[in-house]
C-alpha positions as CSV (number, residue, x, y, z in Angstrom):
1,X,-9.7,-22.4,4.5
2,X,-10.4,-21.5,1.0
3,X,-8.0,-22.7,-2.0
4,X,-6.6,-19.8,-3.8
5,X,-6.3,-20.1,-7.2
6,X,-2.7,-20.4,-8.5
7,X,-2.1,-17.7,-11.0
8,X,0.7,-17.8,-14.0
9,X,4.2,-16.5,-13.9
10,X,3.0,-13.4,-16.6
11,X,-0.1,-12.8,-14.4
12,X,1.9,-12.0,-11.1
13,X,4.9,-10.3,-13.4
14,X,1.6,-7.9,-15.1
15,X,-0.4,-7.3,-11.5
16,X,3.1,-6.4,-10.1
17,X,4.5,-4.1,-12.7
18,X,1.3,-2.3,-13.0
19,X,1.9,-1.8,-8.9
20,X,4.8,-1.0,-9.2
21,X,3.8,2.1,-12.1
22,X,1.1,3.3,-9.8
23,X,3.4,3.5,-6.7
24,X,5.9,5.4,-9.1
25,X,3.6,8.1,-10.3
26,X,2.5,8.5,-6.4
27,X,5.8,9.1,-5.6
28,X,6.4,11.4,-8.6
29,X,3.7,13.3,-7.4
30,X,4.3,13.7,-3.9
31,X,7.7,15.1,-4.8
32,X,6.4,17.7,-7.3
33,X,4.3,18.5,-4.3
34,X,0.8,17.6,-6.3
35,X,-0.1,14.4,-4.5
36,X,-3.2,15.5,-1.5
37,X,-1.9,13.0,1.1
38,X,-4.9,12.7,3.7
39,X,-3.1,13.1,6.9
40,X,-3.4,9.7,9.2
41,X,-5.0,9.9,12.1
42,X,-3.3,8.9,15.5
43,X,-4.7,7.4,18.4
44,X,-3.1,6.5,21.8
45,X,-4.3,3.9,24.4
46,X,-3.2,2.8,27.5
47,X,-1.8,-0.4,27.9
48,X,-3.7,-1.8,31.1
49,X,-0.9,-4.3,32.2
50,X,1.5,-0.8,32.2
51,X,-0.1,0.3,35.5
């Protein structure tokens, strides 16, 4: 296991305002209907214990 390094109080308040801008502007966007979401793909698999 690798030690993280601890990071300061205004470091964690800057990384999570700045994520919390950028999920604001996508969400902006995707309601003015300007935001290109790729649709996700779905895959289904059979559960071998089901049978």
């Amino acid at each position: 296991m690798k030690p993280r390094r601890l990071t300061s109080l205004e470091e964690d308040f800057k990384r999570d305002r700045e994520q919390f801008q950028k999920d604001e502007l996508d969400r902006a966007l995707r309601r003015a209907g300007k935001l290109v979401v790729e649709p996700v793909e779905t895959t289904y698999e059979r559960d071998p214990e089901e049978t």
